[in-house]
N, C-alpha and C positions, 0 to 999 in steps of 0.2 A: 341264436340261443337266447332263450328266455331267463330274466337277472332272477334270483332269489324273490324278490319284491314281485316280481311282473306271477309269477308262479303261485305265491300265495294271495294274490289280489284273484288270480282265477278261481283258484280252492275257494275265495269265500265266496263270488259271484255263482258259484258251481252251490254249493251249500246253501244260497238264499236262492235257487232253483232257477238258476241262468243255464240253462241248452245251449245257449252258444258257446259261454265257457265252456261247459267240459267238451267240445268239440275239438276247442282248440289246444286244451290241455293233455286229451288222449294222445297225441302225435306226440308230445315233449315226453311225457309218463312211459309212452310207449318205448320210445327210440333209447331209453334212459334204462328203464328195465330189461333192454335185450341187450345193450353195450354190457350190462352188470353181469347179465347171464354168460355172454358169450367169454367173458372174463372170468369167470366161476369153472365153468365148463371147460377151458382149458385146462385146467390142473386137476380135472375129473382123467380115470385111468384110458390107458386106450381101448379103444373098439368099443368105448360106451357110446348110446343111439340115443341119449336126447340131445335134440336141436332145440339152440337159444329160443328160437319163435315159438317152439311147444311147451317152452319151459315159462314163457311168459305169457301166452295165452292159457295157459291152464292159471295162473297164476292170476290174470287179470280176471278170468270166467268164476274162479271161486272168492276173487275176493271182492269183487263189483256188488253192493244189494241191487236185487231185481225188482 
């Protein structure tokens, strides 16, 4: 698991236009985002249909600029 420090040193190599950072930053953002969803979604009623990985792909799709 990547420290607080280790996570914003990517954010800024990510923002002065390092590719490799956000490579390696996607998998933590990811796995972090769908822990929080699948947590969320729990206490969503029964027989609701969305799944954490849809909830956080639509999530990263609209909030990524292109």
């Amino acid at each position: 698991m990547q420290t607080p420090v280790g996570i914003t040193q990517l954010l800024i190599r990510w923002n002065n236009g390092d590719q490799v950072a956000l490579e390696k930053l996607m998998p933590l953002v990811y796995g972090e985002l769908r822990r929080l969803a699948s947590n969320y979604l729990r206490r969503e009623r029964q027989g609701h249909t969305l799944q954490p990985t849809a909830l956080v792909s639509d999530c990263l799709i609209d909030g990524i600029p292109r």
